[in-house]
C-alpha positions as CSV (number, residue, x, y, z in Angstrom):
1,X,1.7,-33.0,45.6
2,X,0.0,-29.7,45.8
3,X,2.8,-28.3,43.9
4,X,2.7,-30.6,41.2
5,X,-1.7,-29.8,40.9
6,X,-0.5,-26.2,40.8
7,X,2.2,-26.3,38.2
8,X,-0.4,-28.5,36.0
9,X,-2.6,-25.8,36.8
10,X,-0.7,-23.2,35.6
11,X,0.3,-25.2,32.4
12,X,-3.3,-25.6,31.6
13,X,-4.3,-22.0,31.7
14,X,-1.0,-20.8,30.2
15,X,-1.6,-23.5,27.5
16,X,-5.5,-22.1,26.6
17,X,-4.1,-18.3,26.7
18,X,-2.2,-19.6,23.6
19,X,-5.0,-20.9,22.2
20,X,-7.0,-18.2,22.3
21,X,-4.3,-16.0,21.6
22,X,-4.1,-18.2,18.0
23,X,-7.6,-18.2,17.2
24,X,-8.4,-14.8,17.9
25,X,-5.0,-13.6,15.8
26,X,-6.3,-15.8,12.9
27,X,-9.8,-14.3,13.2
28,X,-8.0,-10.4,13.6
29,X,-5.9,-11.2,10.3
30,X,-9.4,-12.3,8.4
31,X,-11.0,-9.6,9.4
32,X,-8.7,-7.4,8.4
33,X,-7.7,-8.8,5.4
34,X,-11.4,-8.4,4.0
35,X,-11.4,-4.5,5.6
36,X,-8.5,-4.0,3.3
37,X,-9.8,-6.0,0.0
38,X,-11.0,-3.4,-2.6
39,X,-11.3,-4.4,-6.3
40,X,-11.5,-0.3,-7.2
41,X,-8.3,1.0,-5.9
42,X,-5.0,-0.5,-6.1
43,X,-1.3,0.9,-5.9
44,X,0.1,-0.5,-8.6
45,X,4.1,0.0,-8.4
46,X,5.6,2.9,-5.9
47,X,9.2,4.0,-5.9
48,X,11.1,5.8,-3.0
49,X,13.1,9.1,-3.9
50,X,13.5,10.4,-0.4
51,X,13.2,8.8,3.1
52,X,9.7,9.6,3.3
53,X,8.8,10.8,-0.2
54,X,7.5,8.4,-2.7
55,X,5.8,8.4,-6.2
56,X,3.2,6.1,-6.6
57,X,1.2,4.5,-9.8
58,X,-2.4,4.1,-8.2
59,X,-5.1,2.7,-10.1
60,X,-9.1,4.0,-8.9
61,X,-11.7,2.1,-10.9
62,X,-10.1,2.3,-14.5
63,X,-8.0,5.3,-14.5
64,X,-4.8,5.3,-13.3
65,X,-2.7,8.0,-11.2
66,X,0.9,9.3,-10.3
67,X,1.0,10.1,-7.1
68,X,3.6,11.9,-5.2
69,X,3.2,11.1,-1.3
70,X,5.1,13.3,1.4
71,X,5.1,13.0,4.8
72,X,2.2,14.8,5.6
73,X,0.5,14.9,2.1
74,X,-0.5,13.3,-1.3
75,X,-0.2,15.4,-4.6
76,X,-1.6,14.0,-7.9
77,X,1.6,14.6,-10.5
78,X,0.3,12.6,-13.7
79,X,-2.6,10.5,-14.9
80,X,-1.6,8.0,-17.4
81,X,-3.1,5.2,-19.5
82,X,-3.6,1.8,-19.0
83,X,-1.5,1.0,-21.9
84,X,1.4,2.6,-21.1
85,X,1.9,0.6,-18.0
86,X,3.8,-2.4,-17.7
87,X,3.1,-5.2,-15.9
88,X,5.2,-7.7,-15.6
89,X,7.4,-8.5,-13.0
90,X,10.3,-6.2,-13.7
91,X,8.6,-3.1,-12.8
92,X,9.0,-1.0,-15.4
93,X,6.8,1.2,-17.6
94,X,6.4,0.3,-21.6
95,X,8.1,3.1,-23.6
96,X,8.5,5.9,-20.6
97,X,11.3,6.2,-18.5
98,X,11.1,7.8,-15.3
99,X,12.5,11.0,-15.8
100,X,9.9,11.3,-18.8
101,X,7.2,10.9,-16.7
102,X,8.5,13.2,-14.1
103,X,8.8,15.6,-16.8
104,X,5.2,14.8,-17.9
105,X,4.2,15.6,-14.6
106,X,6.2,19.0,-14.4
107,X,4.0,19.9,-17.1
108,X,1.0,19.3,-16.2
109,X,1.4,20.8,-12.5
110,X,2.8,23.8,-14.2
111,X,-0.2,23.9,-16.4
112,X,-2.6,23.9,-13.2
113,X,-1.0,26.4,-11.5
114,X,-1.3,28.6,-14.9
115,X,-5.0,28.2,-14.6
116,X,-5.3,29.0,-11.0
117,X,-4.3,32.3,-11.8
């Protein structure tokens, strides 16, 4: 009988771990869901060209970005406007291909670099 008290016992406290373990997961995931709500920045679209290399469209308030993101750092490449940008489901962008926007942001880097000097 003092088995069978125990095992209950057990059950009981195993069964309000999981209960906890529910409600405190569903709080964590609000929580967190609100930290990571921001109406001013949004990544629009990325793309990976490398295992850890990836451009990004990015939009911050009402501009929007190209951003190319390494490992260990973020570049800007482009900025582009909002009506260039496409978006519908299929992920592309109205009237640029990629490799034209690559290109776009060849230029522009070289451009900076000219000025640095």
């Amino acid at each position: 009988m003092e088995r069978i008290i125990q095992l209950f016992t057990v059950l009981i406290i195993f069964i309000f771990v999981l209960f906890i373990t529910f409600f405190t997961t569903k709080w964590v995931a609000g929580f967190a869901k609100k930290q990571t709500y921001n109406k001013n920045i949004e990544v629009v679209e990325s793309y990976r060209i490398a295992p850890s290399k990836f451009i990004a469209i990015v939009r911050t308030g009402s501009k929007y970005l190209v951003l190319g993101i390494g490992k260990d750092e973020i570049s800007m490449l482009s900025e582009l406007d909002g009506e260039s940008i496409d978006f519908s489901n299929d992920s592309s962008l109205q009237g640029l291909d990629f490799s034209n926007l690559i290109e776009k942001a060849k230029e522009r880097l070289g451009k900076n670099k000219d000025n640095d000097h």
